[in-house]
Each structure stands twice: as structure tokens, then as C-alpha cells.
N, C-alpha and C positions, 0 to 999 in steps of 0.2 A: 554902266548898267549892272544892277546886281544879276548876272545871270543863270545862279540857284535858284531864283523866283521865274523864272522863263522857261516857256512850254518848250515839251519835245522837239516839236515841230520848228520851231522856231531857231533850237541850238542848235539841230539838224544844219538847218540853214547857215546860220552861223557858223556853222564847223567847214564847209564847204565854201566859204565866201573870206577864210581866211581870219574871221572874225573871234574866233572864239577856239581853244588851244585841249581838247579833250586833256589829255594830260591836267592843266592848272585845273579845270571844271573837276575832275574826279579830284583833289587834291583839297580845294572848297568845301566838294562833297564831304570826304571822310572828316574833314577838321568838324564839320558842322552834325555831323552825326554823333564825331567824340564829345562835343558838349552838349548833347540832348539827352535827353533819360526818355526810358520805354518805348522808344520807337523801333528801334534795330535789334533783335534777338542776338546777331551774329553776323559781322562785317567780315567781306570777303576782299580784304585792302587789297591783298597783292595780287591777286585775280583782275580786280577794276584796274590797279595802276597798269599792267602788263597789256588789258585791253584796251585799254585807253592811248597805250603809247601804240601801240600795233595801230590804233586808228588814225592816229598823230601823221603815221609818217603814211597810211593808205593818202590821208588830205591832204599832203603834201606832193605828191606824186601823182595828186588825180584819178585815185585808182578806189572809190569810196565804194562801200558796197550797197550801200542805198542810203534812203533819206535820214535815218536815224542810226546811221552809224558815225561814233562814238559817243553815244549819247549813254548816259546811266540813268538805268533804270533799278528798281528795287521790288524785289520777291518774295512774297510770302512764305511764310514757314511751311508751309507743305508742298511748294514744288523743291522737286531732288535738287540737289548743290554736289556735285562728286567731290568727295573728299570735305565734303561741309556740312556738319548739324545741321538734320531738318527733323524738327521735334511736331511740330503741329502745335503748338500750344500746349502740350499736355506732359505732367512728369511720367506717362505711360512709357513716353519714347524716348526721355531721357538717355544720351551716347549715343542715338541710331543715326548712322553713318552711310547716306547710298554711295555706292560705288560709280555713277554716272548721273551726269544733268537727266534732268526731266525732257522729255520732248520738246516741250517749246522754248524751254533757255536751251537744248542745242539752236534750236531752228534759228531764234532770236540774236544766237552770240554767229550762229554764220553771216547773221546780216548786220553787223558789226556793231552791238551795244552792247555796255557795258554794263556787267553786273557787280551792282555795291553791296548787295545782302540779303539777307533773309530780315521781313520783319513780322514781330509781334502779332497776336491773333488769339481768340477764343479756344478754348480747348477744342481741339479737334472739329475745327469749325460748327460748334453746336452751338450758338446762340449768336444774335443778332445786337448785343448790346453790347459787345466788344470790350467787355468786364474781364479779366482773366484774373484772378487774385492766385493762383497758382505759378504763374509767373509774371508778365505782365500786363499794367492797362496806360495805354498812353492815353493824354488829356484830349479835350476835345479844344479844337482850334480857337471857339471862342470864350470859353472857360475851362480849364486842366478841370473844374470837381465836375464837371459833366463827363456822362458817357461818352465816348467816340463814334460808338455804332462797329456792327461789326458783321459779320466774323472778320475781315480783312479789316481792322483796325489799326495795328503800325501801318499797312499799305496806303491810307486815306493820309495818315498824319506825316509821313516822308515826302507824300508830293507837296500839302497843306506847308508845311512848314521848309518848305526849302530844301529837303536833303536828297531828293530824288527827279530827278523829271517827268518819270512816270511812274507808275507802279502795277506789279501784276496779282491779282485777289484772285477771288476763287468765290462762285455764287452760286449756294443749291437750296436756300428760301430769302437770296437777297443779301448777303455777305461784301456781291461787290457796292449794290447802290445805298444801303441803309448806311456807311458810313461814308460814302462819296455825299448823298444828301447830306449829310448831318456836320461835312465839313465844307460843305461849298464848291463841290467836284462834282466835275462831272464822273460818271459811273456806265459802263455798258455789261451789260447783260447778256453773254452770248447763245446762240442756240444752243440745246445739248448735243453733243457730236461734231461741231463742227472744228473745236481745236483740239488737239488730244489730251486724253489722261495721262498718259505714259510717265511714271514718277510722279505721281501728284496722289499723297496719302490721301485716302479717298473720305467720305461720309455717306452718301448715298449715292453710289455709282450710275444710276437712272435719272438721275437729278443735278451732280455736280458738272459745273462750268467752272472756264477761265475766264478773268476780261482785265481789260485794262480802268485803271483810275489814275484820271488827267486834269490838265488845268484846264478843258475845252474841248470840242468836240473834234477840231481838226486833230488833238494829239490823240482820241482814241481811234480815229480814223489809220493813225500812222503807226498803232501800235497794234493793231488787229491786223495789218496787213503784213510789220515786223515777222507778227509770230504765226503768219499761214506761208510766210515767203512769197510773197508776191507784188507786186505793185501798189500804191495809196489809188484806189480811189478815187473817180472823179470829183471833188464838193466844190467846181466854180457855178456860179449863176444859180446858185439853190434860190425858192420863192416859196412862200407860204401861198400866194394868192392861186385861190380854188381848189386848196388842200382840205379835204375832208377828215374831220378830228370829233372823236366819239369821246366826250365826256362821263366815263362810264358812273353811272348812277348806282346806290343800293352797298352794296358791302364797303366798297373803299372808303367810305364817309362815312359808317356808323363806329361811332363811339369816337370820331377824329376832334381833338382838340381845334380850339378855334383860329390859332396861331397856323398851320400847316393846313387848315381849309381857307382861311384870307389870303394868305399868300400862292396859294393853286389857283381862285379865283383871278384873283390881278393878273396874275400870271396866264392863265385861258383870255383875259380879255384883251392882254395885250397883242396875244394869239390872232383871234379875231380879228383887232385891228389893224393885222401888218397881213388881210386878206384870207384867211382862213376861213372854213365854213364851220363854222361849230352846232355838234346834234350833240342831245342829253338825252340817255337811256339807260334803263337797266339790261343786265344778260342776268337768266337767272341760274345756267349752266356754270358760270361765274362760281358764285355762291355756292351752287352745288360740288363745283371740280374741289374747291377750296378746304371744301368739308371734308373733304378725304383725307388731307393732310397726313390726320392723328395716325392715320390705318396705312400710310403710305411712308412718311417720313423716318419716323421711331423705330420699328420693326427693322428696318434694312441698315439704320445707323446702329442699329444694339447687334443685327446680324454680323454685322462688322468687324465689331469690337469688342466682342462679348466676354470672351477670351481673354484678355489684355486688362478689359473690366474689371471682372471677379475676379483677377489673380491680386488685383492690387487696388481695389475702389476705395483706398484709402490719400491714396495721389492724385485723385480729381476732387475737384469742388462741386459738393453734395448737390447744389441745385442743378449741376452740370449730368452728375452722375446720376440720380432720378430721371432726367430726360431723356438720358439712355435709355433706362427704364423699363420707362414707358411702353418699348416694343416690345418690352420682351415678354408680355402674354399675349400678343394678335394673333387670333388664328392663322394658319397660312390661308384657310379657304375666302378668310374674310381676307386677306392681303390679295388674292389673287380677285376677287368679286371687286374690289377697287379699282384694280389698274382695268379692267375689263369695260366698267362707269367711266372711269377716266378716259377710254379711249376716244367714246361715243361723245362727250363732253367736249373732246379736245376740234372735233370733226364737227360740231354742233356750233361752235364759238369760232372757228374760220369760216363759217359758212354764213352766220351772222353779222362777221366783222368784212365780208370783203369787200363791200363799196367802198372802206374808210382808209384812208392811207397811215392812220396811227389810232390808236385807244387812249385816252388820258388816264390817269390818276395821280392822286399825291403822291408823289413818293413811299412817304410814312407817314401817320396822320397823328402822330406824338414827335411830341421837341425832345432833345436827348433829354433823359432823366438825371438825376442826380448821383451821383458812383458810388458814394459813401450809404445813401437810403437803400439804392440797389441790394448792397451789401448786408445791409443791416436788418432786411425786411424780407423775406423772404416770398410772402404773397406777393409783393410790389415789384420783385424781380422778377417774378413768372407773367404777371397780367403784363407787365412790360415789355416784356419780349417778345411774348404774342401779339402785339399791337405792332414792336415795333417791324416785323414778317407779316403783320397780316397782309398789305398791300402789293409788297413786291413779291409775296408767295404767289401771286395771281400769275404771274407769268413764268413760275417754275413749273406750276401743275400743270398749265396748259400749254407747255412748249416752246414758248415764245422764245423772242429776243426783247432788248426792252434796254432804253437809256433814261438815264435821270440828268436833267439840266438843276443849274440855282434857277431860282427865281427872283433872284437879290433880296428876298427877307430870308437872313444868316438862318441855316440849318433847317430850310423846309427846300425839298425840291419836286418836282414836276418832274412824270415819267411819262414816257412814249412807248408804246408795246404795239411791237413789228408782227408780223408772221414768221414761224419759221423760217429761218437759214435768209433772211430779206436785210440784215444787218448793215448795206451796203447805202439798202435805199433810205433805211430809218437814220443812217449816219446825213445823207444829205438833206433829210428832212429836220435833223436835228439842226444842222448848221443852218438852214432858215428859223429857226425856232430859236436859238441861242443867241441871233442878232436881235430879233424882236424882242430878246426878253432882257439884254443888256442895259 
């Protein structure tokens, strides 16, 4: 068995069962990392080998510290690495060195996985098309001249392509699911606050998440629990039948190409027929929360960075660096009359959704674009990127948690949107949803 291609959950197992030698798996790893391009910012070899052995002789002694120990996993360039480049994507950070893990690579390496590196990503997680021409943009799984989808882009294409078992992104308009869909991953969305920031270069601190990107939904199950330290999860005897699922009507769909509305449809019906109740309706708070965005997002990412910006906006990539921008004339008053709208919105759309045990939508209602037109086109790169955030912004604005499954047509996926902090339940409603959609 090739077992670079095999879910978390599974080497888990394997590691425990005598089956599979953490040490050789990290060893695969890094061989298979040294011949790829754009995936891995920065390999942290001797780190995994050292974890890796420590795990070696815990399985051999019986002494493992859970289900996903010795397991390697791979991290985004904005969680902290002690003693390891974590630039964000950007040549802003260029040499920034933290002196300590991030919160949840402590939390994560206590429960014995191993960590292979920091990967590739958007400048400073500000775009959703996982373009970096400042440093790098890895291929998209099913064609390299396609986008990857982003911002957590090396993190989609390490599990995609073999180098990782799982990977940990970072999502604050859809960073983790816009390139989990776009490569055939699954992607979870987690609430805001529920795992910490602690070492994790921020973009909008009211908005930014962690989550995992897996081959499936049992490994985000196992990797969400990894990094809160706690136990997996019950996901035996999940059913779709008499599960309530709200097709959400009105924004998700306008302007959706027709490739990523077919295959959400097939995908809903095949829902349906493994017992599901399906209703179609609009929210029109939806719409409205969504709108806010311009007045909500920009403002607190230019707050940010602003500084860092203007010393040197000559190290970002100008469509990046407009985006910034962008907040940096919102009033505060208008900034604080948003979040105010947003709140009522947020109380307005759980109050609407609570008979349903999930909200539907596409994923992203665009196929990855093309890298090189991206590049070359500047209008083409901004209506892009909006398109491809319009969707999974819906559940940044209003709180959520939210997974994206395949739906077996390559790079469209179907998303599930939980209520807050309910990440537990939407996981075992996903694992009813991911066998019907197999």
C-alpha cells in the first residue's frame, strides 16, 4: 500500500496495529516533498524525524498518546514553528523568526504528531485564489496552470498530492474550504474562538480560524480533536434519513457558473435519496450580513498591517496590496454600525435556520481559474476572487462552522453550515453525507 496516499485516521491505526513504522512514513514524507516544487515553504526535517522516532518507540511500548500519534501533519505559514520561518506568504516578514510553537502545534505535538513544515499560501492570507507570485503558487491537483484556491494553498496540495496526511489552514472568508473544494478535500470551517490564535500571524482577528484539510471527514474529525486535546468523536451509525437540509436559495447561486451548480445539484439529490428532507429557500439577512463584508473585512486587515505596508508596498503584489487598501478610508463609525447590523443578522439567520440540521451551498460557484490570466488580467483577478469568497464568506459573517465534501465532479464541492461551536454534530452529519456522496 502506498501509504502517503492514506488518511490520518487510518495511519493512526496503522501505527498502532504494528502496520506502519512512523519513522519510514516521515522519511517517504520528506523524499516526496524534496521532489515537488511550491508546496513546502520550509521543512522542518529534523523536527519530524526526532518526532517521529519518539513516536516509533511510544508504539512499540504501548504507550501512544492518541489516535493520531505519529502521524505528520503539515502547517501553514502563519502558524508559529520555534526556531522556524513563518513568513505568511508575504516578503513583509521576510527572516521573522518566533521563538515558540503556536498554540495548537504545542497542543497537537503533545498528542504525538508530527510536524513536516510550514506550507505555501497567499500573502498574508488575503485572497482566496491562492496565487502568490511573491513567492509561491502551487498547481492545482488537476491541472498545475490552474489556481489552487486559497489562502491555505500549499496546505490543500500536501494532503492532494501525498506529502502530508493532513494539513492545518487558517479560514477568515474561506482560505480553508475554497482550496480543500478546488482540490477534492475535504475542508472544515471552524467556529471563531473555538481553537486558539496564540502564534498564528493574524488578518482579521474577529474573523480568523484554524481548521484542518483531509482526505475525509473521519481525518477532520481526528484532527479537530488533535488540536482541542481531547478525544475523536463519536461518527459510528451516522444516517441521513430524516435529516433536515436547507438548500439555501438567492446569493449562493447568482452569477455561479454552471459546472459548480450541476454538480451541487447531483450532489443535493443524491442527499435526498440516501433519506434526507430537502427545503429550498432564500434568507434574505444572508445577503444582507454578506454585504457588509467591504466595511468589515479591509478595514481591520489594513488596521493590521498598515505599518508593515507603507514601509515597504513595494514587497507585495499590487492587486494584493490595493486590497489592503481598500480599508484604509472606512470610517470607524461606519465600521462599528456594521458589526452592530451584523450582530442582529447573526441572531436573525439562527433563529431562521433552527428547525434544519445543516444549510447547503456550493462551495464556490467558480472552477479554479487560470494562473497565468489571473496574473495577466488584473480585472479578472479581482471579479475572481470575489466569486471565489463569495460563498464560503457566508459563514464567516455569520459565525458559523461549515464543511465542504467532493461531490465527485473534480473541483466543485458542497458545503454544510453548522451553528456555532455545533462542529461535532455537523462532523457526523458530514460522515452521513460523504458515504451518500461517494
Amino acid at each position: 500500500m502506498e501509504w502517503r496516499l492514506a488518511g490520518a485516521a487510518e495511519q493512526g491505526r496503522a501505527i498502532a496495529a504494528g502496520e506502519l513504522d512512523p519513522v519510514e512514513q516521515v522519511e517517504a514524507y520528506l523524499s516526496a516533498a524534496d521532489a515537488s516544487e511550491n508546496i513546502y515553504a520550509r521543512m522542518t526535517a529534523q523536527r519530524a524525524r526526532d518526532e517521529a522516532m519518539a513516536a516509533h518507540q511510544r508504539a512499540k511500548s504501548g504507550r501512544r498518546y492518541g489516535a493520531l500519534d505519529g502521524v505528520a501533519l503539515s502547517w501553514k505559514d502563519l502558524v508559529d514553528t520555534a526556531g522556524v520561518g513563518t513568513e505568511a506568504g508575504s516578503r513583509l516578514l521576510k527572516g521573522r523568526v518566533p521563538e515558540a510553537d503556536a498554540e495548537a502545534l504545542r497542543v497537537a505535538t503533545l498528542g504525538g504528531a508530527v510536524c513536516l513544515g510550514k506550507t505555501h499560501m497567499t500573502e498574508l492570507a488575503f485572497s482566496g485564489l491562492g496565487v502568490n507570485p511573491m513567492t509561491a503558487t502551487p498547481g492545482n491537483i488537476h491541472d498545475p496552470a490552474l489556481a489552487p484556491g486559497g489562502s491555505s494553498s500549499g496546505a490543500a496540495l500536501s494532503v492532494s498530492r501525498g506529502l502530508a496526511a493532513a494539513a492545518i489552514g487558517s479560514d477568515t472568508g474561506g482560505s480553508v474550504r475554497v482550496p480543500a473544494a478546488w482540490n477534492d478535500l475535504v475542508g472544515l470551517k471552524t467556529t471563531h474562538g473555538r481553537l486558539s490564535l496564540q502564534g498564528i500571524v493574524p488578518l482579521c482577528r474577529r474573523f480568523d480560524t484554524l481548521g484542518p484539510i483531509t482526505r475525509n471527514v473521519e481525518d477532520a474529525a481526528h484532527v479537530l480533536a488533535l488540536l482541542e486535546g481531547r478525544p475523536v468523536p463519536d461518527l459510528r451509525e451516522t444516517s441521513l434519513r430524516g435529516k433536515r437540509l436547507l438548500v439555501l436559495e438567492g446569493l449562493a447561486f447568482d452569477q455561479a457558473r454552471e459546472a459548480p451548480v450541476q454538480a451541487f445539484e447531483a450532489a443535493v439529490a443524491r442527499l435526498e435519496n440516501a433519506g434526507a428532507i430537502i427545503e429550498r429557500r432564500g434568507l434574505s439577512m444572508v445577503e444582507a450580513a454578506v454585504g457588509l463584508s467591504g466595511v468589515l473585512f479591509s478595514p481591520e486587515a489594513y488596521g493590521e498591517w498598515k505599518h508593515e505596508i507603507e514601509a515597504a508596498p513595494d514587497k507585495m503584489y499590487p492587486v494584493i496590496l490595493e486590497r489592503f487598501r481598500t480599508g484604509r478610508d472606512v470610517l470607524a463609525s461606519d465600521y462599528l454600525a456594521a458589526w452592530h447590523a451584523l450582530e442582529g443578522y447573526r441572531a436573525e439567520y439562527l433563529e431562521q435556520t433552527a428547525q434544519y440540521d445543516a444549510v447547503l451551498v456550493p462551495t464556490a460557484p467558480i472552477l479554479p481559474p487560470n494562473t497565468q490570466k489571473l496574473l495577466t488580467d488584473r480585472s479578472y483577478f479581482e471579479t475572481e476572487n470575489l466569486l471565489a469568497l463569495r460563498n464560503t464568506r457566508i459563514a464567516n459573517v455569520l459565525g458559523l462552522c461549515a464543511l465542504t465534501l467532493p461531490t465527485g465532479t473534480a473541483s466543485c464541492g458542497l458545503s454544510l453550515l453548522g451553528a456555532p461551536m455545533s462542529e461535532d454534530r455537523l462532523l457526523r452529519l458530514g460522515m452521513a453525507a460523504e458515504s451518500a456522496l461517494v
